[in-house]
PyMOL CGO cylinders between C-alpha atoms (Angstrom):
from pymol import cmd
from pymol.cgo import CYLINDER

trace = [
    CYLINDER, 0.00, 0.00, 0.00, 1.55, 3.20, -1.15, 0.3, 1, 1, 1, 1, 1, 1,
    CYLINDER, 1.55, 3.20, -1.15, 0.35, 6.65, 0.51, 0.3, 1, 1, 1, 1, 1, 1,
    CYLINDER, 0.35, 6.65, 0.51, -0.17, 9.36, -1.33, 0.3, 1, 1, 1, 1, 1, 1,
    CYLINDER, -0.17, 9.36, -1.33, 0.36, 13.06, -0.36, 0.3, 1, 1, 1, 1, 1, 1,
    CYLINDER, 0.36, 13.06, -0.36, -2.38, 15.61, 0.01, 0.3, 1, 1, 1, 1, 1, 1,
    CYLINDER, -2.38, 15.61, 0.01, -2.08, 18.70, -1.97, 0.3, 1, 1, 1, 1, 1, 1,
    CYLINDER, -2.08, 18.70, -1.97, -1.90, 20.89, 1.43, 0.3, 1, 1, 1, 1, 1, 1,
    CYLINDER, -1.90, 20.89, 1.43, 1.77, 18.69, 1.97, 0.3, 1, 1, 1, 1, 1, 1,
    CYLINDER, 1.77, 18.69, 1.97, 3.15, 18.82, -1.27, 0.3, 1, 1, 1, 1, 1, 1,
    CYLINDER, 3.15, 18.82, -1.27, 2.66, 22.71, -0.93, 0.3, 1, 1, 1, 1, 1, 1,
    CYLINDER, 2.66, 22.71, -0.93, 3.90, 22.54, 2.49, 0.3, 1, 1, 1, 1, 1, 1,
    CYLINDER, 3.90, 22.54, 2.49, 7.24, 20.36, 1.35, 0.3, 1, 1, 1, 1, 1, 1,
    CYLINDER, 7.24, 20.36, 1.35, 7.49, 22.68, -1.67, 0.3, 1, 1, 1, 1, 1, 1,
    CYLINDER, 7.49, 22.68, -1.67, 7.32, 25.43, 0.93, 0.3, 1, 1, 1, 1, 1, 1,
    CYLINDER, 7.32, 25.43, 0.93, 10.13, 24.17, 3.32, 0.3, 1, 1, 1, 1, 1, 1,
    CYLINDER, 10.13, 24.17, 3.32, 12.51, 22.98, 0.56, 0.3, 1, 1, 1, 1, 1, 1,
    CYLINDER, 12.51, 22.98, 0.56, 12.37, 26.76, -0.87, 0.3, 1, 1, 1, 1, 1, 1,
    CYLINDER, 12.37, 26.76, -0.87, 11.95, 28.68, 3.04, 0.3, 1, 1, 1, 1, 1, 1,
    CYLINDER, 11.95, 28.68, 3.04, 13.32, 26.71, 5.67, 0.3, 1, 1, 1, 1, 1, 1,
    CYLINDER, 13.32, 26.71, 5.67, 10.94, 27.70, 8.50, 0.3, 1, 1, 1, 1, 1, 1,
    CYLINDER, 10.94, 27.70, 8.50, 10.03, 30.95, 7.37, 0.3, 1, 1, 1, 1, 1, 1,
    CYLINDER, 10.03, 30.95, 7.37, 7.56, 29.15, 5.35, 0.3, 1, 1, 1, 1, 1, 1,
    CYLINDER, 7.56, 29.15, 5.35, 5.58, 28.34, 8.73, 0.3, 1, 1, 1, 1, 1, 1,
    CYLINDER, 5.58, 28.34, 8.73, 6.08, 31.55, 10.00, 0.3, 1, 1, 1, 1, 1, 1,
    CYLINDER, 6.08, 31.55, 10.00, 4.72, 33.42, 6.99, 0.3, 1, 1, 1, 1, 1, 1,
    CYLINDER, 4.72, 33.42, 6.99, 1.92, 30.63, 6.30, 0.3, 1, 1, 1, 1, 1, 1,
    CYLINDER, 1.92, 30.63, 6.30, 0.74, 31.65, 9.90, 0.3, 1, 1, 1, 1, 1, 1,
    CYLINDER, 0.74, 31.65, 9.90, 0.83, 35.37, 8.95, 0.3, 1, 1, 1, 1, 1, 1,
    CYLINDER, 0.83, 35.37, 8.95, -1.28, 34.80, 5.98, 0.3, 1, 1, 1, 1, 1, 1,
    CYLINDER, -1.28, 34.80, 5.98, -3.66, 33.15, 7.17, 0.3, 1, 1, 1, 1, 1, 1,
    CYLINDER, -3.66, 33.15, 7.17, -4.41, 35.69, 10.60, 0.3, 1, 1, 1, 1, 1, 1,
    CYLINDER, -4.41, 35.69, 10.60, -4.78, 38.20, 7.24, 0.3, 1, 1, 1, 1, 1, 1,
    CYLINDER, -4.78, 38.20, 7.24, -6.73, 36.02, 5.09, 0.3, 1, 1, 1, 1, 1, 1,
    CYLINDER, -6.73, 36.02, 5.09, -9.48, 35.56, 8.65, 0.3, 1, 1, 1, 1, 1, 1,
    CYLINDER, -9.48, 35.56, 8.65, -9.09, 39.22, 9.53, 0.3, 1, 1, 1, 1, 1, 1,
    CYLINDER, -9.09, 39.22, 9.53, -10.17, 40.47, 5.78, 0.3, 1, 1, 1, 1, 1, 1,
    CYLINDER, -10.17, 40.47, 5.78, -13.20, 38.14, 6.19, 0.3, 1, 1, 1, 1, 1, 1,
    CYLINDER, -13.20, 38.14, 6.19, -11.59, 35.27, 3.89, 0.3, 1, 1, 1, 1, 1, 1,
    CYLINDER, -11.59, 35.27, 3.89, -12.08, 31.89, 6.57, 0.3, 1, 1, 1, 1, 1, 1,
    CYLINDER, -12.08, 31.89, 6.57, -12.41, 28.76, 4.27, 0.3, 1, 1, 1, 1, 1, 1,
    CYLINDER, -12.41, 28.76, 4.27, -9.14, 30.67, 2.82, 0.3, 1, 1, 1, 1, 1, 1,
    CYLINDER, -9.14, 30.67, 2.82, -7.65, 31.16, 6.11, 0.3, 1, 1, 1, 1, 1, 1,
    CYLINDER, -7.65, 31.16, 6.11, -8.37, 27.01, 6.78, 0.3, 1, 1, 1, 1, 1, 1,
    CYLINDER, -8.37, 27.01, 6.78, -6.56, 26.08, 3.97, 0.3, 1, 1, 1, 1, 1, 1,
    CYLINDER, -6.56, 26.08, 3.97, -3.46, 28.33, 4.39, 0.3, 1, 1, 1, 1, 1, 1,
    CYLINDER, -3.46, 28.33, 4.39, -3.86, 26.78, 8.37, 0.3, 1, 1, 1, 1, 1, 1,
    CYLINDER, -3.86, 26.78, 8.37, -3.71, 23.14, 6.72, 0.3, 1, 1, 1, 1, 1, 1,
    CYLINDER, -3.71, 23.14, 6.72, -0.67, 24.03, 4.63, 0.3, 1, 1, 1, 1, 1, 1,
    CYLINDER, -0.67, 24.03, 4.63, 0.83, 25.39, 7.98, 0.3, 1, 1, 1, 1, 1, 1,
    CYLINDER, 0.83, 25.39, 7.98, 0.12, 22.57, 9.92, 0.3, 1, 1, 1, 1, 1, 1,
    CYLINDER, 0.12, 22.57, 9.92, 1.89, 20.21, 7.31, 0.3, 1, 1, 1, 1, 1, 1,
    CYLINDER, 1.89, 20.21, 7.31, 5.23, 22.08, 7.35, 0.3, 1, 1, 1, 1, 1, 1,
    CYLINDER, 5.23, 22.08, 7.35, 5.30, 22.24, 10.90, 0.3, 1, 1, 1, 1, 1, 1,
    CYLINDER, 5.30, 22.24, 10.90, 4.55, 18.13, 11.20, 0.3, 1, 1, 1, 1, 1, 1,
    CYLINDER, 4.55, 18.13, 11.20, 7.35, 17.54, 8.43, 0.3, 1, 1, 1, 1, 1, 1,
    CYLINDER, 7.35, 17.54, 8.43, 9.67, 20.16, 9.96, 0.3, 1, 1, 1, 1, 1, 1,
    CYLINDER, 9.67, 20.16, 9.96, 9.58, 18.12, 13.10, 0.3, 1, 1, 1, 1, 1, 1,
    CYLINDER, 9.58, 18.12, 13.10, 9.01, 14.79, 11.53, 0.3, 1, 1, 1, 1, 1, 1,
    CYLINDER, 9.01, 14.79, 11.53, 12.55, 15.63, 9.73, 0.3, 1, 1, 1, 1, 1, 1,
    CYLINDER, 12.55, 15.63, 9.73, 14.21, 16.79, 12.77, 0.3, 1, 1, 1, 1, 1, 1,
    CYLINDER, 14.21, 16.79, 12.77, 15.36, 19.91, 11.80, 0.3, 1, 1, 1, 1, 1, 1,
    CYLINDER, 15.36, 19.91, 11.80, 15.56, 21.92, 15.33, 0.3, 1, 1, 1, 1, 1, 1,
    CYLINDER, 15.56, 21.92, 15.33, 19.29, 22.77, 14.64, 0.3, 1, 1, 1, 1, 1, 1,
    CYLINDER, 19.29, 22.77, 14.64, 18.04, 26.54, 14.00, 0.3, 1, 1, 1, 1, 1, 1,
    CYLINDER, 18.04, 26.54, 14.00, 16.61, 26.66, 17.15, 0.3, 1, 1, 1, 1, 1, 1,
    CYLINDER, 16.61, 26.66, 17.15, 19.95, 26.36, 18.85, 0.3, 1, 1, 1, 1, 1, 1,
    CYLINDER, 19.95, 26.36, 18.85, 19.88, 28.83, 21.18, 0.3, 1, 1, 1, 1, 1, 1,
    CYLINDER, 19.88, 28.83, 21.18, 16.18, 29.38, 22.06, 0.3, 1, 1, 1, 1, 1, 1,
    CYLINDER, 16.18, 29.38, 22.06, 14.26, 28.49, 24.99, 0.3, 1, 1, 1, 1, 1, 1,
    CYLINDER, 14.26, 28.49, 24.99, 13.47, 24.70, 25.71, 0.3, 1, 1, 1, 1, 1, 1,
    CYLINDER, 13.47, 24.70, 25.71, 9.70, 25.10, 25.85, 0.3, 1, 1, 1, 1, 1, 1,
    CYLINDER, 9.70, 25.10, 25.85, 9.38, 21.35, 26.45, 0.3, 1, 1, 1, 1, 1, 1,
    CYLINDER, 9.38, 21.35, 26.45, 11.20, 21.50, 29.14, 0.3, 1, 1, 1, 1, 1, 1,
]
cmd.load_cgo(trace, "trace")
């Protein structure tokens, strides 16, 4: 059984591969604008995107740019 992708994490992956985690960051941003201007099935799908970088940004392990800040786990 192979598993396919969903659009939202190919964008996300796309997103990551070009940003780093700037994409998060900015995916965030858009969508508080896209819900502020009245846009919010707009502002769900930007979320979705979001919420796929962030699960393959940690799925990949990639917390060696937050050397330096807080532990919130901790």
């Amino acid at each position: 059984m192979t598993l396919r992708r969903t659009r939202a994490e190919n964008l996300a992956m796309t997103m990551l591969a070009r940003d780093g985690i700037a994409a998060i960051w900015l995916l965030h941003l858009s969508a508080a604008r896209a819900y502020r201007d009245g846009h919010k099935l707009g502002a769900a799908g930007i979320i979705e995107i979001a919420e796929a970088a962030e699960q393959e940004w940690l799925r990949r392990g990639e917390t060696r740019v937050l050397n330096g800040w807080p532990n919130w786990r901790a």
